[in-house]
N, C-alpha and C positions, 0 to 999 in steps of 0.2 A: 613686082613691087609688093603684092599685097602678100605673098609668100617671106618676105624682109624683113614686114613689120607684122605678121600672123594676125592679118586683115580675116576674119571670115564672115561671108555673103555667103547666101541662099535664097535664091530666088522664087515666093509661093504664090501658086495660082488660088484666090480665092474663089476665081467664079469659072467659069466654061470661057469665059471673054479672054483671049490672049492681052490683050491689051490693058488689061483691070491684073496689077499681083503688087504683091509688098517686098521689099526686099530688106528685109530683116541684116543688120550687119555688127559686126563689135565694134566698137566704139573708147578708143585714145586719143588721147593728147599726148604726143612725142617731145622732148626736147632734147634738140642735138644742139650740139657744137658748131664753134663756125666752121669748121673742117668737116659738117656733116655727118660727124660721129654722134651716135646714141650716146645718150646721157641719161634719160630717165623717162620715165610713163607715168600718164597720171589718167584717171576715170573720167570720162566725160561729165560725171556726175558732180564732181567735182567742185564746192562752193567756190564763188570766184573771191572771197578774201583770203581763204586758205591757198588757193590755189596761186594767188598774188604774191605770198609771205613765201611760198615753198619757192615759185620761180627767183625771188629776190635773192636768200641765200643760196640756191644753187649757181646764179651770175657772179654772186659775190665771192661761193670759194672758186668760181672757176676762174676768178682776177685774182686771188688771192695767188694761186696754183700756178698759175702762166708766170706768178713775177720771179 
């Protein structure tokens, strides 16, 4: 999965403690289709009214699309 969607983790020991590390990873937001198909990426960073406006019109062409 994380080879699919080009997830990358690495996992760092900051102390001598196996138990004590961070696991640093990239960070999307996917959106697929209902068929599970990729449709588009967005940054986690992402403000959530932009990111509200951009999911609306991409639902809306993909109704538009399917009729």
């Amino acid at each position: 999965m994380r080879s699919a969607f080009k997830v990358i983790i690495t996992k760092v020991a900051d102390t001598g403690d196996p138990e004590e590390y961070d696991m640093p990873h990239s960070s999307l937001n996917y959106l697929m289709d209902p068929q599970c198909r990729y449709r588009a990426h967005y940054p986690d960073a992402m403000e959530a009214p932009r990111l509200a406006a951009t999911l609306r019109r991409e639902i809306s062409e993909s109704h538009e699309a399917s009729k």
